[in-house]
Every structure is written in C-alpha cells, then in structure tokens.
C-alpha positions in Angstrom: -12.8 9.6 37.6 -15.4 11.8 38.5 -14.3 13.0 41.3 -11.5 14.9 39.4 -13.3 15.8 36.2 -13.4 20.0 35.6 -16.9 21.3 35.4 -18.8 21.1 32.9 -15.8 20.2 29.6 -14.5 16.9 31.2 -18.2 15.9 31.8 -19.3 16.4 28.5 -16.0 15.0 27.1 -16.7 11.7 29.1 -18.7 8.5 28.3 -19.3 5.1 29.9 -18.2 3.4 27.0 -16.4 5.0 24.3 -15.6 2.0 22.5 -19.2 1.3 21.7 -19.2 4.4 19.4 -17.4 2.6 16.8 -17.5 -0.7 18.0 -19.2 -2.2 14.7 -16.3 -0.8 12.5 -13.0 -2.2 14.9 -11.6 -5.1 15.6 -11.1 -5.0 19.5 -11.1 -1.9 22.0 -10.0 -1.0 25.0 -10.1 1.4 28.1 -7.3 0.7 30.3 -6.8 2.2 33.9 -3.2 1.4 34.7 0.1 2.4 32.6 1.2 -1.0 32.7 -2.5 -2.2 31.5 -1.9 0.5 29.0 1.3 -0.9 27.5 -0.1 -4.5 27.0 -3.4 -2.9 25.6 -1.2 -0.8 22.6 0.8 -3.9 22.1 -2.4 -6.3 21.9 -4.0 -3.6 19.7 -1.4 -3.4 17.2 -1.5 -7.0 16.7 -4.6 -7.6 16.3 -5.0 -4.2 13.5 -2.1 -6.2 11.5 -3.4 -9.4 12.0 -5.1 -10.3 8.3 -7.8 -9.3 7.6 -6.1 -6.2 8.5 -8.6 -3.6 10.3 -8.3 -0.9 13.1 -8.4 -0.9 16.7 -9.6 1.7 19.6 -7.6 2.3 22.9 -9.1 4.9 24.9 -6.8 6.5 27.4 -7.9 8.0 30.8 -5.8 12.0 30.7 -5.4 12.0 34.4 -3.4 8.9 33.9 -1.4 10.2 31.1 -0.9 13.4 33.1 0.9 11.7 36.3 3.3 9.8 34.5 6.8 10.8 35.3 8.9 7.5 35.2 10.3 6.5 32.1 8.1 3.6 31.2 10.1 0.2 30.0 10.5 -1.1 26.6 8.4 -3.5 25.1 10.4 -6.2 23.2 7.6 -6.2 20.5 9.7 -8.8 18.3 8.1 -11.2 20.5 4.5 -10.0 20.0 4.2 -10.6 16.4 0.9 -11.1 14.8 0.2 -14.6 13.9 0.3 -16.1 9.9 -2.8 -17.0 8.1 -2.7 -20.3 7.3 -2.1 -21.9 3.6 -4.9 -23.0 1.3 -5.8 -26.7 1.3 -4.4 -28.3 -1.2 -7.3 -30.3 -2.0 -9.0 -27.1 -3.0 -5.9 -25.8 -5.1 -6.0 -28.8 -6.7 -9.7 -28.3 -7.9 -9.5 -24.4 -8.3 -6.0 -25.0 -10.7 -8.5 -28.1 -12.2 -11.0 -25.2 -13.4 -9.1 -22.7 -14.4 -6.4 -24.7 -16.4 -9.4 -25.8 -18.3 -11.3 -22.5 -18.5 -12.1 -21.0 -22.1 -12.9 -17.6 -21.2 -11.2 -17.3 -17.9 -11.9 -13.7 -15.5 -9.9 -12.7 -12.8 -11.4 -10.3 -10.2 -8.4 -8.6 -8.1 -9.5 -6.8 -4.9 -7.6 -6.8 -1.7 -4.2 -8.0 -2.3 -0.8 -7.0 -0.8 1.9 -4.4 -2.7 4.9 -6.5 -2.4 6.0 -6.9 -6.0 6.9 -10.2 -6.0 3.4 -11.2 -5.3 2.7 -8.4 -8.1 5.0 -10.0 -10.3 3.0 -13.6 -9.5 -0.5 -12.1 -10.3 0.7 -11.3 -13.7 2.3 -14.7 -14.6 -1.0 -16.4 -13.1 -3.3 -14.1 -15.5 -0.7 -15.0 -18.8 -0.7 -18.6 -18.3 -4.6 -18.2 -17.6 -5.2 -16.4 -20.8 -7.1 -14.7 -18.1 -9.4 -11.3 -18.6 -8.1 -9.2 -15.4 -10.6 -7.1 -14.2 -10.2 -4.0 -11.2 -11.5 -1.0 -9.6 -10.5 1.9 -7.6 -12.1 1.2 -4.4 -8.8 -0.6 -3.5 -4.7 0.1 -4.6 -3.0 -0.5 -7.8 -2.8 -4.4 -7.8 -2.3 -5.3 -11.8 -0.5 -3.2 -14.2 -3.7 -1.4 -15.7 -1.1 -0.9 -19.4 -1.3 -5.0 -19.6 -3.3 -6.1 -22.6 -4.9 -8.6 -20.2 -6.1 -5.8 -17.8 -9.1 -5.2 -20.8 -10.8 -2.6 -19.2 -10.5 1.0 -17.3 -11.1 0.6 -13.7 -14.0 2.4 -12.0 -15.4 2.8 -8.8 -18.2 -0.2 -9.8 -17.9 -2.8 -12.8 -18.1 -0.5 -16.0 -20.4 -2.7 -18.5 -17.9 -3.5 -20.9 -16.1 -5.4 -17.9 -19.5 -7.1 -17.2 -20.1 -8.4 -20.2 -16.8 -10.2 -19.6 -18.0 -11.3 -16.1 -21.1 -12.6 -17.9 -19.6 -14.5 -20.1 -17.1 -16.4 -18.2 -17.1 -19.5 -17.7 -14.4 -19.5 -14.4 -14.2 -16.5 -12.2 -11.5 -15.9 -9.9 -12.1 -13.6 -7.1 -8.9 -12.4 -5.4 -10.7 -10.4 -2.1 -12.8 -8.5 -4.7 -14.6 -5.8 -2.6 -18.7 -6.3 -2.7 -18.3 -9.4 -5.3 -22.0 -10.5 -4.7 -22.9 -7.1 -5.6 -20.7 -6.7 -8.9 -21.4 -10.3 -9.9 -25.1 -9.4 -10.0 -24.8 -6.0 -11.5 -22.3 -7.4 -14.4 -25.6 -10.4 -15.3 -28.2 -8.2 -14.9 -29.4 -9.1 -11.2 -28.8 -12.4 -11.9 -25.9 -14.7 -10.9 -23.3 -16.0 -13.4 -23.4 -18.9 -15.5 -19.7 -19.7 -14.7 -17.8 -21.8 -11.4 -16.6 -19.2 -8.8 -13.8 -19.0 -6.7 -13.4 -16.7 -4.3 -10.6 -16.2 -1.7 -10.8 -13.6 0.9 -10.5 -13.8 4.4 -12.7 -11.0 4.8 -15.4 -13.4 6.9 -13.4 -13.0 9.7 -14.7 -9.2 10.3 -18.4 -9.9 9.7 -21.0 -8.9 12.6 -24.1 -8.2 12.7 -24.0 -4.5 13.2 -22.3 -3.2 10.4 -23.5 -4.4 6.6 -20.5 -2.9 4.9 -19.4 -7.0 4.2 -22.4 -6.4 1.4 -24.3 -9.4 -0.7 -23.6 -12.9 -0.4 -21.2 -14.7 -2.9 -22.0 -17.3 -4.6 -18.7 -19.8 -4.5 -18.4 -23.2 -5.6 -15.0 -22.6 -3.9 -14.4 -20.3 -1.5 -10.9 -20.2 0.4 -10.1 -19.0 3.7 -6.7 -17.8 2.9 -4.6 -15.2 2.0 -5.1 -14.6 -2.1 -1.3 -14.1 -2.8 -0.8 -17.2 -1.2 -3.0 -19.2 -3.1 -1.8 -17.0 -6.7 1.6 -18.7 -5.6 -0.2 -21.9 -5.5 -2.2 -22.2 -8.5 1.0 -21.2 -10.5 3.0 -24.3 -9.0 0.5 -26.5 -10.0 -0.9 -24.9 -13.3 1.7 -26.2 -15.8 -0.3 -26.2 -19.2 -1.4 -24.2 -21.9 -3.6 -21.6 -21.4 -7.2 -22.8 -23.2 -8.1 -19.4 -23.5 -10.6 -18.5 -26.6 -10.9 -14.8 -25.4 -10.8 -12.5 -28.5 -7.4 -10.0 -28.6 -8.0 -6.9 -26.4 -10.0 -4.1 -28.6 -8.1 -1.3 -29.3 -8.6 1.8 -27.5 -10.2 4.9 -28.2 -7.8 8.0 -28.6 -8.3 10.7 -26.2 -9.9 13.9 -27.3 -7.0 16.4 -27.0 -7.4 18.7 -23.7 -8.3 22.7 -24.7 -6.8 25.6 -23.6 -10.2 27.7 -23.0 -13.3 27.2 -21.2 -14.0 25.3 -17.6 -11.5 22.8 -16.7 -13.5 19.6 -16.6 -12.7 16.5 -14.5 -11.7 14.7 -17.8 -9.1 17.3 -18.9 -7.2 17.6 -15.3 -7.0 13.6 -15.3 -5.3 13.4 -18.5 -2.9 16.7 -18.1 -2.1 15.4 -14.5 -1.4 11.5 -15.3 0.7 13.2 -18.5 2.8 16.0 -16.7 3.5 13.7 -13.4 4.4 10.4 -15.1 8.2 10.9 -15.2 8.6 11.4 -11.8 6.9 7.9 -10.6 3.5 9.3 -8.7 1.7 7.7 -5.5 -1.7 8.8 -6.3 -2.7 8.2 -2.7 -6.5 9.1 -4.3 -8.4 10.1 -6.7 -11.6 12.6 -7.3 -14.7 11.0 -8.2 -14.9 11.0 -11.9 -11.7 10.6 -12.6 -11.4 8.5 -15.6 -10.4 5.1 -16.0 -8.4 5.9 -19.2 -6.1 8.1 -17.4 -5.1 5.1 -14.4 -1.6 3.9 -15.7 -0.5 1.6 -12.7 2.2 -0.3 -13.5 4.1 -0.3 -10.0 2.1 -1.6 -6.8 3.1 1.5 -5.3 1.2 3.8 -7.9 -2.2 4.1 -6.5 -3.0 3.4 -2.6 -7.4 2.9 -2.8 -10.1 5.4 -2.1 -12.1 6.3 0.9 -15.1 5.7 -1.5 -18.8 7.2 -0.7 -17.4 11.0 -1.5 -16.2 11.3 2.1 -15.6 14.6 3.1 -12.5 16.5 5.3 -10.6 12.6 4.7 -8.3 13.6 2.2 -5.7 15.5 4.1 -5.4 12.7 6.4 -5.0 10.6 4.0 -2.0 12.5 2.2 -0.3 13.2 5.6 -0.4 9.5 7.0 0.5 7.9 2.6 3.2 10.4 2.7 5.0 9.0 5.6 4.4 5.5 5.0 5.9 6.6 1.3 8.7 8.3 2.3 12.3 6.5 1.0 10.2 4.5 -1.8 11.6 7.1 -4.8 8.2 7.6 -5.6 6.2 10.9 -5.5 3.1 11.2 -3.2 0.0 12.5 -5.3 -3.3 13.6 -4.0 -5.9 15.2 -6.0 -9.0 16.5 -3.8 -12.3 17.3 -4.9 
C-alpha cells in the first residue's frame, strides 16, 4: 500500500507487477492481498510446480500483511490438493513405437528427463537390453542409465560428443525419452541435417512452451511424438516388446586407459575428476554438479541417486544453492552429497 510504504527503500523495493519479471520462466504467479488468499495461492502454487512437466512458480507476498498476522492460521488438508496424473500413452501409438523398435537394426535411445525412482531405472535398462539398444546421455540432466553398462557406449557431455553422433547418424530408430534440445543434438550428430532414421519422442515438455522464452529450442522432427510421461511409456513398450532383439550394432569398443594423475605441476580439471570419482566411490556420492570440463570418463552412475543435473550455461553464485537445497532433499538416502564448484 502506498500509503504505508517507508521513504524512499519500500518505494524502490516495490513494483506493479512483480510476477512479470520472470513470468516467461514460471508456470503461474501470484500476488495475494488477504492471508486466507495467501493460503489457497501457496497451495495452488505447489500444485501446479509438481504438476508434470514439473517447473516453478512465483507468489509474491505483501510484508505489511505478513507483519499483522497474529492468529494462528488453520491447517490445510493438502492430501486433498494433490496434483493431477498425466495421462497414459495411446496404445495405438505403443503399438507402432514397440512395431519399430522391435524391428530396429541399429536401435538409439536418447534419455533426457526421466524420474529417479529405481524401478523405472531398473525398466530403462531392461527396455535398452531387449532393444539391443545404443543408450546415449548427457549431463545437462541427472544420472538416468548406469553410465558402467556396455550399452551406455559413450561418456556423457554437456552436448552429443561425435562418437555418440555417429551413432545417432546411423540409426535407423531413435527413441527420445524427454531428451533436452533433441532438434538441436539430432542436427549437430548429421551434420545440420536431420536423420535418416524414424523418431520417437516422448516428452511432455510442450506443455511449457510460450512465446517469450526460446529455451524449448529447435523443432523435433517425430514420426511419433507422445504426450506422455517417458517412464510410463518404457513400462509400455516392454509389455508389449516380447521378441529378440534385431540388433546388428557392433560390441562396445574398448576403452582407453586413463593416463595416470601426477603428483607435480598445476592440478588440471582432468586429474581432480579422476582422483575425486576414485577417492569418493566407496562412500556412494550425490554429485549434485559438476565443473565444466569435467570428463565423461570419470561419470560412474550406476544409482539414479548419483548425479542430480547441471545448471548448465556456466552460471555463476548457483552452486551453493544448489548444494544447500540437494542436501536436504538427500538427507536419509545413505548417500553422500558432492559438489564440486568451479
């Protein structure tokens, strides 16, 4: 209210619309002048951030309101607020998707956004065996394949390294589980051109698009694209993917041996990855994120739990929050919160 705003700080502290500061990144906002408008604003908000695609909200509180409150405000029942359940995939289109990649020769999975729960873990793995599958995926988002598997072929990166685009090039069927920027990477891998082989993509990242921000990057090609949760359609494809895998992809090529880290000179970026995956290994590490340049060699995620995504861009001042905010959600797992800043 401006009638009670201090001189000069409260004014300059004060906008018309505070929500339209970062209104192209969130999902909803709000500015509520009541307490009770208040409580059904944090309870709407909360819904809708955990509604899939998952994404953050703004609620902007007035302080003179906060400052009068004396009551002791009443409970919400929030077990009767829940956020509502994506829908399945139609079956028609798990039919043909299963249909493509039962038959695929060289067969690539792309695994992007996906959930932590192990048993969907567990699922993606048994998918990408009876596939034969190539499993391809980066650091932008959380450990979401065991990166030790012989299937996972190549070190993850921030973008598709060009051994893993050679792959992508040479597919015939693609399956894109919420792969972050796959127009982009699809392009980059065939050398600005679009592959050869049938797509699939499910995401339900469309939901989030506007015309503000561009951070939903190129457009896909898909000869099927599903509106759906990609665990939900992993579980899917395995009920209805029964046959052998008619894979022809060559065995995974050995790895190159590590060059042993020295005891003299700078520490480089190389050294540090290795000595730090090495030395922390036994005691089950959250890396919650990792440097730029950290190499792919040295990501041994074999536990959805092991690596939580990256800010990406080089962000500065986010990694403290990051650590603070991973730590809590981490805390009772048994596993050993890990962040390496630079």
């Amino acid at each position: 209210d401006a009638m009670q705003r201090r001189p000069w700080v409260d004014w300059i502290h004060t906008a018309r619309d505070l929500g339209a500061l970062i209104r192209g990144y969130t999902k909803w906002d709000d500015q509520p002048s009541s307490v009770p408008a208040t409580l059904e604003a944090l309870t709407r908000a909360h819904n809708i951030a955990m509604t899939h695609p998952l994404g953050p909200t703004y609620v902007c509180l007035d302080p003179a309101m906060q400052e009068k409150l004396s009551d002791p405000l009443d409970d919400i029942p929030l077990q009767r607020f829940q956020p509502p359940t994506a829908d399945d995939p139609p079956t028609e289109l798990v039919t043909r998707a299963a249909d493509a990649l039962s038959k695929a020769k060289r067969p690539v999975i792309m695994v992007g956004r996906v959930t932590n729960d192990p048993g969907n873990w567990e699922k993606r793995v048994a998918l990408a065996e009876r596939l034969g599958a190539r499993v391809i995926t980066d650091l932008k988002t959380g450990a979401c394949f065991p990166t030790t598997r012989p299937l996972h072929t190549y070190p993850p990166g921030l973008c598709v390294t060009a051994d893993a685009g050679q792959s992508i090039a040479e597919a015939d069927v693609i399956l894109s589980l919420d792969w972050i920027d796959l127009g982009g990477s699809l392009k980059q891998a065939c050398g600005g051109k679009w592959p050869s082989a049938t797509v699939i993509q499910c995401s339900l990242d469309q939901y989030t698009h506007n015309g503000w921000s561009m951070d939903y990057q190129a457009l896909p090609p898909a000869e099927m694209s599903v509106l759906a949760m990609p665990d939900r359609l992993v579980s899917m494809l395995l009920d209805q993917i029964k046959t052998k895998s008619q894979s022809t992809w060559p065995a995974k090529p050995a790895s190159a041996k590590p060059a042993s880290a020295s005891d003299s000179g700078p520490l480089s970026i190389d050294t540090l990855a290795r000595v730090t995956t090495a030395r922390l290994a036994p005691y089950k590490p959250s890396y919650i994120r990792l440097p730029l340049g950290w190499s792919g060699d040295c990501c041994r995620f074999e536990h959805p739990l092991a690596y939580s995504g990256c800010d990406v861009g080089g962000v500065i001042g986010s990694g403290t929050g990051m650590a603070v905010v991973a730590a809590m959600a981490l805390r009772g797992s048994g596993r050993l919160p890990v962040a390496v800043l630079g």
